[in-house]
Backbone bond lengths (Angstrom), bond angles and torsions (degrees), N, CA, C in turn:
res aa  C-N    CA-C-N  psi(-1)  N-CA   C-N-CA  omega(-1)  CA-C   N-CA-C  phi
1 X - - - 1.453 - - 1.515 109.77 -
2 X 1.469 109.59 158.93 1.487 97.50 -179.91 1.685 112.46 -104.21
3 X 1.877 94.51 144.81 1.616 80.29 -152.69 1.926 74.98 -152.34
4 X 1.369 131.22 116.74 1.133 120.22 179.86 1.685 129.52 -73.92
5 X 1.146 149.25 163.59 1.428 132.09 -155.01 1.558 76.62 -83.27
6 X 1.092 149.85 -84.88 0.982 123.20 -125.77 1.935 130.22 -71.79
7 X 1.226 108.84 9.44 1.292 143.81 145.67 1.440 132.65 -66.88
8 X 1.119 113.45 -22.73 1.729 126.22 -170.53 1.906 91.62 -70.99
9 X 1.102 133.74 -45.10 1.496 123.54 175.06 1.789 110.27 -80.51
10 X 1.258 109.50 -45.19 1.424 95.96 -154.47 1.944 125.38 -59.48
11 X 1.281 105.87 -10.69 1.523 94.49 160.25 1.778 129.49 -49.15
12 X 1.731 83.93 -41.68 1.522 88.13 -176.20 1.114 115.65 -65.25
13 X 1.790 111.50 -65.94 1.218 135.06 177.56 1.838 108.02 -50.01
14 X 1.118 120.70 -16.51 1.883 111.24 168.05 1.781 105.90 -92.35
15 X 1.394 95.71 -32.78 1.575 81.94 178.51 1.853 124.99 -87.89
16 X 1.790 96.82 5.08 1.267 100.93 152.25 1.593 131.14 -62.15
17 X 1.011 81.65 -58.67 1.504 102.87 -173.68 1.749 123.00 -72.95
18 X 1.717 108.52 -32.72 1.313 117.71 163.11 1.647 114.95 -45.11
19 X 1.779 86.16 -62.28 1.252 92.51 -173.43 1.456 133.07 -72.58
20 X 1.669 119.53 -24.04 1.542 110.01 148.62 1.282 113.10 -54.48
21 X 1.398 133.26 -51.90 1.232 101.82 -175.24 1.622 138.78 -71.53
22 X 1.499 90.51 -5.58 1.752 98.75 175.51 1.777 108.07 -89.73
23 X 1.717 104.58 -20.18 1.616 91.78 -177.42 1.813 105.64 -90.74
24 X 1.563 127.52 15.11 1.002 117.14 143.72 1.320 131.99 -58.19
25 X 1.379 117.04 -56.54 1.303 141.59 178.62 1.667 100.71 -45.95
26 X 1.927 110.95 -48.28 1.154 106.68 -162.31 1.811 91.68 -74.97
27 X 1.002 137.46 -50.12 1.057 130.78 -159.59 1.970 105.03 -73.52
28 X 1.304 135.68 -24.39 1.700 126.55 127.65 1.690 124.26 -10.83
29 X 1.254 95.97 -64.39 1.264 103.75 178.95 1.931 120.08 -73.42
30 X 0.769 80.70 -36.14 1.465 83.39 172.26 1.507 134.12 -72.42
31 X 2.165 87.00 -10.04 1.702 85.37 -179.21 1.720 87.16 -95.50
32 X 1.082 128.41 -10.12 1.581 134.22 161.17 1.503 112.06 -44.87
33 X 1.462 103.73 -76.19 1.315 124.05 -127.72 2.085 89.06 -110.82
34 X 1.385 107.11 79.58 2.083 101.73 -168.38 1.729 89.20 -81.15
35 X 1.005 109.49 95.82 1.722 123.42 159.06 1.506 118.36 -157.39
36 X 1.309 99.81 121.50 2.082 98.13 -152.50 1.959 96.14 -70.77
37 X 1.272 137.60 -22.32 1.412 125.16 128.76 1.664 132.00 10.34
38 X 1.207 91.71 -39.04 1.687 94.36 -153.17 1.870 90.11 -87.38
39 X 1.876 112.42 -33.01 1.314 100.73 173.43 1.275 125.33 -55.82
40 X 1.713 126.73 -17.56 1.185 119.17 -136.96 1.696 76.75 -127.98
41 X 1.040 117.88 -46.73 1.806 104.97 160.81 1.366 127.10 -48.07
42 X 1.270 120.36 -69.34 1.466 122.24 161.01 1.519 124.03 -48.62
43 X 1.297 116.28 -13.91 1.403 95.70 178.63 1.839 103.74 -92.59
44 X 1.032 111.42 -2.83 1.859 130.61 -165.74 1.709 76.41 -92.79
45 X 1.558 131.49 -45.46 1.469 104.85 -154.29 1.778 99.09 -100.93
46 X 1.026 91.92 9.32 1.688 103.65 -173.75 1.521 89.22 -72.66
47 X 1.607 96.99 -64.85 1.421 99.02 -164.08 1.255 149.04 -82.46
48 X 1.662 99.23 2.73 1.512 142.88 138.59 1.729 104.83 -18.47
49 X 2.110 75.60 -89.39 1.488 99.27 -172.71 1.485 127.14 -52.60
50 X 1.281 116.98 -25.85 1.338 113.53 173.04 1.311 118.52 -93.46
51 X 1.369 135.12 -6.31 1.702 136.92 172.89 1.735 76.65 -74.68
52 X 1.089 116.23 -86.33 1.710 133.59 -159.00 1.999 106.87 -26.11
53 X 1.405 96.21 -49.05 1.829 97.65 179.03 1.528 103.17 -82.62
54 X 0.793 143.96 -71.49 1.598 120.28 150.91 1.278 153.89 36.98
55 X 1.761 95.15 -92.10 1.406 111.72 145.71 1.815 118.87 -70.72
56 X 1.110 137.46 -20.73 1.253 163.63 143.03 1.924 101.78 -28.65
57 X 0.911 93.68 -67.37 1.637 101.66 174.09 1.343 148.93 -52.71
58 X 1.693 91.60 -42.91 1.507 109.26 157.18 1.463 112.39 -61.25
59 X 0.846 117.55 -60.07 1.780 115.06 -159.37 1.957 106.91 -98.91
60 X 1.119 113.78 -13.71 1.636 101.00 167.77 1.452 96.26 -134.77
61 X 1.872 101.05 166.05 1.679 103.72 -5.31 1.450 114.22 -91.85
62 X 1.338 91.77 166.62 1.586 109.00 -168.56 1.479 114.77 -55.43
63 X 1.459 108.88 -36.96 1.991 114.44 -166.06 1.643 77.66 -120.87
64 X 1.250 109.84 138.82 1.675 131.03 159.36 1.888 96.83 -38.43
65 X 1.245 89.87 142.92 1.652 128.24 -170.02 1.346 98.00 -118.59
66 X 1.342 136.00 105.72 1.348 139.82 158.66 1.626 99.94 -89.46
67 X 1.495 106.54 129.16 1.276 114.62 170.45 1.714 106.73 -156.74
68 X 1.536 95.29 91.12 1.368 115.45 -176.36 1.850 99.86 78.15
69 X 1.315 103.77 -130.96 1.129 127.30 -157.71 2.030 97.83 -75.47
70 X 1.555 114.21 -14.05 1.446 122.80 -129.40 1.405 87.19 -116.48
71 X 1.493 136.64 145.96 1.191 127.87 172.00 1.636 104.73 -138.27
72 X 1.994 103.98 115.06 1.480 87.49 -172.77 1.824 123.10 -105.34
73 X 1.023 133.96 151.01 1.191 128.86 -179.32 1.022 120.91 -143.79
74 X 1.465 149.72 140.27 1.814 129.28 158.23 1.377 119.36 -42.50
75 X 1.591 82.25 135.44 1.889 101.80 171.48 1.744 112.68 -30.21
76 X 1.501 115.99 -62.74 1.299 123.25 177.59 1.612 106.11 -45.00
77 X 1.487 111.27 -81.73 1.759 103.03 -176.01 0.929 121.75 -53.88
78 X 1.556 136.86 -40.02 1.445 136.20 167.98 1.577 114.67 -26.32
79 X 1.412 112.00 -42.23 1.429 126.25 -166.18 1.418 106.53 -122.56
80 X 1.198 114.84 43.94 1.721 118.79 157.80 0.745 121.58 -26.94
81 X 1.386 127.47 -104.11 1.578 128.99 -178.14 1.458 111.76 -15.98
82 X 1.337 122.18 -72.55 1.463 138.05 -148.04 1.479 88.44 -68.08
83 X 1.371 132.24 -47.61 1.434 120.28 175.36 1.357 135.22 -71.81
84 X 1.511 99.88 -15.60 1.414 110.26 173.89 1.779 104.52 -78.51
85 X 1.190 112.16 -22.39 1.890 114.06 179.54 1.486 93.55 -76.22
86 X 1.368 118.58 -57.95 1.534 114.37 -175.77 1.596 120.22 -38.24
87 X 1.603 102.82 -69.09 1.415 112.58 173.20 1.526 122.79 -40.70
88 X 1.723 112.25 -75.07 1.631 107.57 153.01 1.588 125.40 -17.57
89 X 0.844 135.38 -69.10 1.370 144.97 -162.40 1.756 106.76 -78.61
90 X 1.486 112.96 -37.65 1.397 112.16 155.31 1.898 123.99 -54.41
91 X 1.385 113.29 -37.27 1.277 104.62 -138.99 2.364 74.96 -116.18
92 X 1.061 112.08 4.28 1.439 102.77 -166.10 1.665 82.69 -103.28
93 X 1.311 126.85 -26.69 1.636 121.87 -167.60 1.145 96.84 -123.58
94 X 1.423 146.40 6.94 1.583 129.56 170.93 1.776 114.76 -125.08
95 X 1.625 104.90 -26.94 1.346 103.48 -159.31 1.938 87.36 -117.22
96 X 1.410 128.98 -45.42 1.397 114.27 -159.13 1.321 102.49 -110.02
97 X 0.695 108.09 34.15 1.619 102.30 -174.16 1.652 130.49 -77.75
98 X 1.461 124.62 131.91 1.735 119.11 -151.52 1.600 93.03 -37.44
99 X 1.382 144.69 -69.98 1.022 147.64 -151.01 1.647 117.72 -52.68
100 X 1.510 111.24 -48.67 1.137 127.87 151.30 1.821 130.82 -26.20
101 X 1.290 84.31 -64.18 1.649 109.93 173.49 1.470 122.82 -35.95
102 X 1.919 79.44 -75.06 1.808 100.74 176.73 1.845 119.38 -63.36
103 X 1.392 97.16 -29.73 1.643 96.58 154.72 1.290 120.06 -49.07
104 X 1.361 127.76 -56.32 1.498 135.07 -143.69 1.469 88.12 -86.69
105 X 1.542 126.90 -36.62 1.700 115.54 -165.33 1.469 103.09 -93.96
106 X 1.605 120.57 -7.25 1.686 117.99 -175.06 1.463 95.94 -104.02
107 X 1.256 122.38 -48.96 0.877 100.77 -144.71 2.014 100.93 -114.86
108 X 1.456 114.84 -47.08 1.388 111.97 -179.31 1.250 124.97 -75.76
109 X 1.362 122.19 -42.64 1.524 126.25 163.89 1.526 117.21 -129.88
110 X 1.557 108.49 57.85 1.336 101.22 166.64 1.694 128.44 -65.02
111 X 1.528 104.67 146.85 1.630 110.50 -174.69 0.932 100.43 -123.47
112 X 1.772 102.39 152.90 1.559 129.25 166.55 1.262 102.30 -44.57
113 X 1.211 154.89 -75.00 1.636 140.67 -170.13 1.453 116.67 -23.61
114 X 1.658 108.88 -63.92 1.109 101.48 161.73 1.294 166.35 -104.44
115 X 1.705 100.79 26.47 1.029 104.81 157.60 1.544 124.55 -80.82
116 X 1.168 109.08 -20.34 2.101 144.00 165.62 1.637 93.06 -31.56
117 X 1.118 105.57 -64.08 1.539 116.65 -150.28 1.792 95.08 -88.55
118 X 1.230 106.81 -36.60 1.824 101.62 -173.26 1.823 95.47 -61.92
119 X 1.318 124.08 -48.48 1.150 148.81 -149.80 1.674 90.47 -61.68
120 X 1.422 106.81 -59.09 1.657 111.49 -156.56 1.628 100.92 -89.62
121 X 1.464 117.29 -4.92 1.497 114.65 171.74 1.612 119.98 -82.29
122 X 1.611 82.52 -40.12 1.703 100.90 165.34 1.519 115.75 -49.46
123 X 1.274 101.40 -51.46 1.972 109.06 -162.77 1.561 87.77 -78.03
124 X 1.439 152.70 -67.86 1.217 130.56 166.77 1.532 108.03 -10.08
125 X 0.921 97.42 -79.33 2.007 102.38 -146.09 1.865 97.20 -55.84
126 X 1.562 96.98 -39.13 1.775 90.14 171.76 1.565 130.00 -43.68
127 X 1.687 99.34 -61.90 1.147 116.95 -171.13 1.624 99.01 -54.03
128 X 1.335 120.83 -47.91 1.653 121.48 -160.69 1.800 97.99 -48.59
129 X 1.343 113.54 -39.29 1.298 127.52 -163.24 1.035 98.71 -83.62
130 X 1.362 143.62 -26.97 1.864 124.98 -165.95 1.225 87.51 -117.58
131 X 1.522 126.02 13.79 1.768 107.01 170.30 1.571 94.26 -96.14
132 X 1.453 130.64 -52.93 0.632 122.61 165.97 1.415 139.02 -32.08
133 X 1.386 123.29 -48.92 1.639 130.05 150.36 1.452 132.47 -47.38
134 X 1.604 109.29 -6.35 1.348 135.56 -152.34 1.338 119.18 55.05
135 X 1.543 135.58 5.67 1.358 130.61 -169.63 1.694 105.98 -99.37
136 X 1.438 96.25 121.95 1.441 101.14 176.51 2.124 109.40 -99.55
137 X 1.032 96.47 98.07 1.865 93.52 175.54 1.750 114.52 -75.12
138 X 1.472 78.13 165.05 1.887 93.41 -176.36 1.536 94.21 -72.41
139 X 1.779 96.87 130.90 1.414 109.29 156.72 1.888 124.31 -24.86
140 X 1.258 87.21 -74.79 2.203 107.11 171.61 1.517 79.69 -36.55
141 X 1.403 135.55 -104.90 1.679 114.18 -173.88 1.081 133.65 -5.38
142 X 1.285 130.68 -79.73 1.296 142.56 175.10 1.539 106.11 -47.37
143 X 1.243 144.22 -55.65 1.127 136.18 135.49 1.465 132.15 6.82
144 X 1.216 107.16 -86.18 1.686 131.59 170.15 1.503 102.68 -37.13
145 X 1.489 101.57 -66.70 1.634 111.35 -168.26 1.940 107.49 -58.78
146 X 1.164 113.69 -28.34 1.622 122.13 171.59 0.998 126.60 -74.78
147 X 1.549 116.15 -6.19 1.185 133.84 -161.66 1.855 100.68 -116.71
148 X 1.259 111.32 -34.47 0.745 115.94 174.60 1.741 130.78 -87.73
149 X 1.514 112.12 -41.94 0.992 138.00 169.30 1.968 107.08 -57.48
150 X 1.123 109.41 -34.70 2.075 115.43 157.05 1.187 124.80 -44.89
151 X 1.733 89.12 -42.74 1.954 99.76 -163.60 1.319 118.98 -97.28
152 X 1.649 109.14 4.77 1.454 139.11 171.72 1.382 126.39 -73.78
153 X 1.722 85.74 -53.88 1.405 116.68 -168.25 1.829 115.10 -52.74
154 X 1.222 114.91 -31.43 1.869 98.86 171.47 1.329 124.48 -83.18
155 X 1.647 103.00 -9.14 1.524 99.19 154.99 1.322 123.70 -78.90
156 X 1.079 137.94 2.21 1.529 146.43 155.35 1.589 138.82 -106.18
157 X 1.296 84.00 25.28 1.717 101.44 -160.18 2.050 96.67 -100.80
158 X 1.463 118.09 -23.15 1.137 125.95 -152.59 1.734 118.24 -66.65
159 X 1.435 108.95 -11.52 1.078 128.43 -176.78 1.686 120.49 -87.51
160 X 1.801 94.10 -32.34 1.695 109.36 -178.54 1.365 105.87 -78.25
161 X 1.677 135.90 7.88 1.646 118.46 -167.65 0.885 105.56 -67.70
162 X 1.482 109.42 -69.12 1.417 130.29 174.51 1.552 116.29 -24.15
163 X 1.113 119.87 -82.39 1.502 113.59 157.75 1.298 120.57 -11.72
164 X 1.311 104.32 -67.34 1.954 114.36 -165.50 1.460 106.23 -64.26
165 X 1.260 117.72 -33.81 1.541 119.04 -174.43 1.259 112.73 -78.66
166 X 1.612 134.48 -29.31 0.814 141.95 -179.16 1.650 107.23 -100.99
167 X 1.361 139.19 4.02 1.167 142.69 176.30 2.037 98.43 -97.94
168 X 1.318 81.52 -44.66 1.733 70.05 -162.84 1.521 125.50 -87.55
169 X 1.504 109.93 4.06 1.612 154.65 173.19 1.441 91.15 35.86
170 X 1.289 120.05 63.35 1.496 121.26 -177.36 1.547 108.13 -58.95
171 X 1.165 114.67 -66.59 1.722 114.66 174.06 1.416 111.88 -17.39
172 X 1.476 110.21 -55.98 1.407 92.67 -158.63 1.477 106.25 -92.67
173 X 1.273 130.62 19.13 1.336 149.48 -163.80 1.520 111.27 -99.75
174 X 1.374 106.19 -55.97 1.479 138.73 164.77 1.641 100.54 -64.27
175 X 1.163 124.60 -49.95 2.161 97.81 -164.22 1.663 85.05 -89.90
176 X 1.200 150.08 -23.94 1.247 129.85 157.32 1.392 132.31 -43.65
177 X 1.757 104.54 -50.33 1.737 94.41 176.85 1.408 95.25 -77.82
178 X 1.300 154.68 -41.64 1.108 138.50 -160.88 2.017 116.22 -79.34
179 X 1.235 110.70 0.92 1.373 114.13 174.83 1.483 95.86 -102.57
180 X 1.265 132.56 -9.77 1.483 122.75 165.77 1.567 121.22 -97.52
181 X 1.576 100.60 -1.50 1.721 100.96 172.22 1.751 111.31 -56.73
182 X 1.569 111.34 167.06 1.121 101.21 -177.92 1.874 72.91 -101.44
183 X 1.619 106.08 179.34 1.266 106.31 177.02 1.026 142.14 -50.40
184 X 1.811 89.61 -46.37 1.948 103.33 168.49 1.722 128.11 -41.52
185 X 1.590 88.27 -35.92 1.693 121.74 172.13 1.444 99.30 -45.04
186 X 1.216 97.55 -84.49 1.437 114.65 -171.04 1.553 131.99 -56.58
187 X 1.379 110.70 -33.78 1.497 114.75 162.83 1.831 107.21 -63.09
188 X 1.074 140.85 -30.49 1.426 130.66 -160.70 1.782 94.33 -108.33
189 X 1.062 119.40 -0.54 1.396 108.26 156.51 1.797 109.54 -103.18
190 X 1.342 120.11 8.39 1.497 108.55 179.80 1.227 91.28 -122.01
191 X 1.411 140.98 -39.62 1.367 137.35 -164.29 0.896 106.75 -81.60
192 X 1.547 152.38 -4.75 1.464 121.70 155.45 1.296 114.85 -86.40
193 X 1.503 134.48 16.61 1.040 133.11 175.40 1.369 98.50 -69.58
194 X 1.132 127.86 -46.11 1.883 158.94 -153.30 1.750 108.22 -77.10
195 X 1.312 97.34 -49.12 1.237 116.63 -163.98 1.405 115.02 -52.47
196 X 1.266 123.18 -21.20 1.520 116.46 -147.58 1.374 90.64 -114.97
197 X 1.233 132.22 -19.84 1.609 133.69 178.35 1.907 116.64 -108.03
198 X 1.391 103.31 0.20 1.686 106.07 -173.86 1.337 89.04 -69.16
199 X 1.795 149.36 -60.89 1.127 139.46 -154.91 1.859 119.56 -56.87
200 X 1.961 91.96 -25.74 1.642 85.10 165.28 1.099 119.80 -101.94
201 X 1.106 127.39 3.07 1.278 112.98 163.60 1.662 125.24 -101.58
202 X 1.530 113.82 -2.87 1.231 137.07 142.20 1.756 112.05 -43.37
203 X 1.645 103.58 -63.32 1.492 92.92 -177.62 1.466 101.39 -73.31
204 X 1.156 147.72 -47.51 1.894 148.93 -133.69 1.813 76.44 -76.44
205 X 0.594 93.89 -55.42 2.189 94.25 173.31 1.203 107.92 -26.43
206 X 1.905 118.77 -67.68 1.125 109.08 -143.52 1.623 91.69 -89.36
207 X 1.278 107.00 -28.16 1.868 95.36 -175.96 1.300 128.22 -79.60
208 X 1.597 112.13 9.00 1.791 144.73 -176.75 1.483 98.46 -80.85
209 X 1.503 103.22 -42.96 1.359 124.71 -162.80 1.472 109.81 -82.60
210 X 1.087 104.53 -51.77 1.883 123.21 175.95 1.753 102.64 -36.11
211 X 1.849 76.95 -67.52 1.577 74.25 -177.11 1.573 139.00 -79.23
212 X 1.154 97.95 14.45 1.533 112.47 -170.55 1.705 87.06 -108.76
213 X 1.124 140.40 4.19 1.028 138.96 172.43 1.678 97.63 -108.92
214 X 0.900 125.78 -42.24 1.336 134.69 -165.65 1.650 90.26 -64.15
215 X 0.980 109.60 -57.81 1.782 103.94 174.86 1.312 129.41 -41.97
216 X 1.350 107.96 -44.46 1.403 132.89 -156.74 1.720 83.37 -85.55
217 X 1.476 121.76 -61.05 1.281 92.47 -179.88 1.330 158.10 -74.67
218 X 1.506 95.65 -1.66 1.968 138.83 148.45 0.884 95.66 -39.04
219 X 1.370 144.71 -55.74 1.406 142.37 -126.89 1.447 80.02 -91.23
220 X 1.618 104.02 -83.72 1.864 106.91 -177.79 0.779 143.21 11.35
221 X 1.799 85.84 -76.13 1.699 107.02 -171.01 1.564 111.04 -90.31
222 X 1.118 106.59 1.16 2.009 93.65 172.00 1.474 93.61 115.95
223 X 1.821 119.33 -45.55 1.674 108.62 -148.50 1.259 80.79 -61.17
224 X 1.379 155.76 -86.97 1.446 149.45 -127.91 1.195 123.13 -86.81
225 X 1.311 106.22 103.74 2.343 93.72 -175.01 1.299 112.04 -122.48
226 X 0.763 118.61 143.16 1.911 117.06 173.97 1.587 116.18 -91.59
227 X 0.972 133.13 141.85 1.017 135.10 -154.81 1.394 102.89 -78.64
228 X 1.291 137.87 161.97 1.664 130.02 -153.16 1.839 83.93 -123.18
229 X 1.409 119.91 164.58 1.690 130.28 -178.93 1.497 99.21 -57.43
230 X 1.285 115.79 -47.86 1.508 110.99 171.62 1.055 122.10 -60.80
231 X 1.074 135.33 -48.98 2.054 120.92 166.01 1.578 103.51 -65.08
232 X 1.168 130.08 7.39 1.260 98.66 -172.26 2.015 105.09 -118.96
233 X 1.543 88.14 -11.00 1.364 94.14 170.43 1.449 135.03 -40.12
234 X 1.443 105.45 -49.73 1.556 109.58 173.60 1.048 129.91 -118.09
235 X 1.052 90.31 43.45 1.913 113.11 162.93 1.855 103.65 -126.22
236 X 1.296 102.43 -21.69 1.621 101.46 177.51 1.789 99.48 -81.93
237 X 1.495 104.99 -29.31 1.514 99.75 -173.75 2.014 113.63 -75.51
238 X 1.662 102.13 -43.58 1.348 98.58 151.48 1.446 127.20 -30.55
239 X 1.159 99.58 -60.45 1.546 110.53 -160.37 1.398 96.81 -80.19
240 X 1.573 144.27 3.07 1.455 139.35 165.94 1.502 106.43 -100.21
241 X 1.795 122.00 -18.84 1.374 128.44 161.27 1.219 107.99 -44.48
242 X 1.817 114.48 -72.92 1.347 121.23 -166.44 1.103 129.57 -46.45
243 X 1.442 94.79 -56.20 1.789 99.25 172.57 1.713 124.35 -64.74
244 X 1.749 123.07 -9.97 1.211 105.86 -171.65 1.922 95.44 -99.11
245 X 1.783 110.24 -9.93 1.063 124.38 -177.35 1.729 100.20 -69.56
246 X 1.394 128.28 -38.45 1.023 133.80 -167.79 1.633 115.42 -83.06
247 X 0.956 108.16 -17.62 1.617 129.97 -166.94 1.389 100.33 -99.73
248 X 1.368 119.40 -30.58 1.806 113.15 169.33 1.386 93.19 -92.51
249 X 1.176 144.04 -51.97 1.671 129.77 -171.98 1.418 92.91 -35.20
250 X 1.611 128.48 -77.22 1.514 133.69 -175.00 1.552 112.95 -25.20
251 X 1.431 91.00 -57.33 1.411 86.04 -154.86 1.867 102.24 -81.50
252 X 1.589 119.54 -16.46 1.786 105.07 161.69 1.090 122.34 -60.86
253 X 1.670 119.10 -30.34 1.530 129.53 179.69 1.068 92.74 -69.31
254 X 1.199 158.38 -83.90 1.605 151.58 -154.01 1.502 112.20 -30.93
255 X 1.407 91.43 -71.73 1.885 107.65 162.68 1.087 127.41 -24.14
256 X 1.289 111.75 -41.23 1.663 110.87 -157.24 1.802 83.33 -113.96
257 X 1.212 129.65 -11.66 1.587 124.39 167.21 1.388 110.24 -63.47
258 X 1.805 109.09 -63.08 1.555 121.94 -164.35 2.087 86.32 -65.67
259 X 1.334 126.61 -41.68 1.206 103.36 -170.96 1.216 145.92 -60.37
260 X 1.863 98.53 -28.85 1.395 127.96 -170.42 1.593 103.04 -73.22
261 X 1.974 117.73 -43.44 1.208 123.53 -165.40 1.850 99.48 -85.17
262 X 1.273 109.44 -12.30 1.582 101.97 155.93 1.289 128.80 -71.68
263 X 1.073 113.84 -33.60 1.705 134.04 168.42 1.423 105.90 -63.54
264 X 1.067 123.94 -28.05 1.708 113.85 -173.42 1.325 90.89 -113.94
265 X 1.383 149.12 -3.37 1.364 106.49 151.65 1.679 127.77 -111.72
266 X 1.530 97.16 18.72 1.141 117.36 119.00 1.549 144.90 5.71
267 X 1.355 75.36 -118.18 1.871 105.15 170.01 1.549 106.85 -57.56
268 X 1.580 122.92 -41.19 1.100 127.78 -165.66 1.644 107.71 -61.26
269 X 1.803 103.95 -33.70 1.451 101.32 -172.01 1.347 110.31 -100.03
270 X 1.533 138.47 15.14 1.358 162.20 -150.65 1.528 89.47 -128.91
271 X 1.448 132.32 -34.01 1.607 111.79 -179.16 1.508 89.88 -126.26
272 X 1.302 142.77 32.88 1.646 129.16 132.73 1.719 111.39 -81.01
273 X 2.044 105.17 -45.41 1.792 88.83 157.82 1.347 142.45 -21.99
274 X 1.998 91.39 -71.81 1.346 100.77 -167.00 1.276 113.45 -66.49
275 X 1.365 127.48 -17.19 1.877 143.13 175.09 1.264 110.36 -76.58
276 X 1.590 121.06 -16.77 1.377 103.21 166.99 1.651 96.94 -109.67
277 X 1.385 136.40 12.54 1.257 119.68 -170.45 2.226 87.30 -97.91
278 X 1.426 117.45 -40.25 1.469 114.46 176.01 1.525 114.35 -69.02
279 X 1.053 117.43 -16.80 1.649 119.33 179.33 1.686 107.53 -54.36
280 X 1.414 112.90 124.45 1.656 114.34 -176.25 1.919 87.19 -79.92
281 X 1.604 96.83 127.87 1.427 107.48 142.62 1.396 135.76 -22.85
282 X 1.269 113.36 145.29 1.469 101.60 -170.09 1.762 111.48 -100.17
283 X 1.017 111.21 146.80 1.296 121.17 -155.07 1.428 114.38 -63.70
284 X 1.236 138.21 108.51 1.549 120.89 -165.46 1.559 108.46 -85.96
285 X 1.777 90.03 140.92 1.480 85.93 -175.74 1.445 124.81 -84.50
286 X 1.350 114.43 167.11 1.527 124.75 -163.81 1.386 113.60 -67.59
C-alpha cells in the first residue's frame, strides 16, 4: 500500500501523545464523576478521539494556518514535494504499469472500442499485404483471423513492457503535475485514497479503547485480578515438573528404541554366521 516513510511511525507516536493528553482530561473527570463506568466510557471516547485527530492531521488544514509564530498544515501538504516522489514512484511501478494496463484492456475489462480499432488496424495492414500478393480473401476470413489474432495478442505483448514503461516515463510525469497542484489540488487526489477506511479505523479506536477501559475497570472493582508471583509460584513449579517429567519419558523411550534395534541387528548378524558356519561345502568338481 502506499504509505510515505515519514508516516510509518506517526499513528503510534500521535496516538501517544493524543492519548496522554486526552487521558488527563479523562482522569479530571473521574475525580468528578466516582463511577468505575467512566473508565470504560472514556477509554471508548479516548480512542475515538485519537484515531479521528489523527486522521484529522494528515490532510488539514488544507492552506497553511499562521497562528503567531506557528504555521499549521497536514502532514501530506506540508510535505508536497516529498509525497508527490513517493506517490509517483508508487503508482508508476505498482499500480500503472505497461503490463498492468494491457492486462486490464485484454484481458479483465476488455471494450468494444478497442477491439473496433485493433480489428480495423489489423484489416489495413492485411489487406496492404494480400493486395500486394494479388490475393483478395473473404471478409468472414479476415474477420476470424482478427478475432483471433486479439486473443493471441497478450501472449506476445511480454517483451514491449519494458519499452512502454520507459517510453511513457510516467513517474516523472506524475510528481511533476502533482508538485504544481495547488493544495486543494492535491489533497482530493490523495484523500480519497484514505477516505473509505477512516470510519474503521475510527471505530477499531473506540472499541480498543472500550476495552482497555473495561480492564482497567476490572481491576478497580475487584471483578478482575491477576494473579500475584505468589499464587503463581506453584503452579509455575508444577508446570516445570511436567515438562522435565515429560522430557525423561522421551528421552527413556528413545533408549530403549535405539537399544532394542541394536539387539536385533545383533542377533540378526549372530544367525547369518552361524548359517554360513552349518552350510555343507560345495562339492568340488571332478
Amino acid at each position: 500500500s502506499f504509505c510515505p516513510h515519514f508516516l510509518n511511525n506517526f499513528p503510534s507516536n500521535s496516538g501517544l501523545w493524543f492519548g496522554f493528553l486526552l487521558g488527563i482530561i479523562q482522569l479530571l473527570v473521574a475525580l468528578v464523576w466516582d463511577n468505575p463506568w467512566s473508565l470504560s466510557i472514556g477509554g471508548g471516547i479516548v480512542g475515538l478521539a485519537t484515531n479521528w485527530l489523527a486522521l484529522k492531521w494528515i490532510f488539514e488544514p488544507v492552506n497553511p494556518l499562521r497562528i503567531g509564530p506557528i504555521v499549521l498544515q497536514g502532514m501530506f501538504l506540508k510535505r508536497q514535494p516529498e509525497v508527490a516522489v513517493e506517490f509517483s514512484k508508487f503508482f508508476a511501478n505498482k499500480v500503472l504499469t505497461s503490463k498492468k494496463m494491457w492486462h486490464s484492456m485484454l484481458v479483465e475489462r476488455p471494450t468494444p472500442e478497442f477491439k473496433a480499432l485493433f480489428e480495423g488496424e489489423f484489416l489495413k495492414f492485411v489487406k496492404k499485404v494480400t493486395n500486394g500478393l494479388g490475393v483478395v480473401p473473404e471478409p468472414e476470413v479476415l474477420r476470424m483471423t482478427a478475432e483471433k489474432a486479439l486473443a493471441k495478442l497478450p501472449e506476445h505483448l511480454h517483451n514491449l513492457h519494458g519499452y512502454a514503461d520507459q517510453t511513457f516515463e510516467l513517474e516523472s510525469t506524475l510528481r511533476t503535475s502533482m508538485e504544481k497542484m495547488t493544495s486543494a489540488q492535491f489533497e482530493r487526489v490523495l484523500h480519497p485514497i484514505f477516505e473509505e477506511d477512516e470510519l474503521t479505523l475510527i471505530v477499531a479506536g473506540a472499541a480498543l479503547g472500550f476495552v482497555a477501559g473495561l480492564i482497567q475497570q476490572g481491576l478497580e472493582t475487584g471483578q478482575l485480578k491477576f494473579p500475584t508471583l505468589k499464587e503463581l509460584g506453584p503452579s509455575l513449579k508444577e508446570l516445570g515438573r511436567n515438562i522435565l517429567s515429560r522430557i525423561r519419558m522421551g528421552s527413556l523411550k528413545l533408549w530403549q528404541q535405539l537399544f532394542s534395534n541394536g539387539n536385533n541387528n545383533n542377533n540378526n548378524n549372530d544367525g547369518n554366521a552361524q548359517g554360513g558356519e552349518n552350510t555343507p561345502p560345495r562339492a568340488q568338481s571332478q
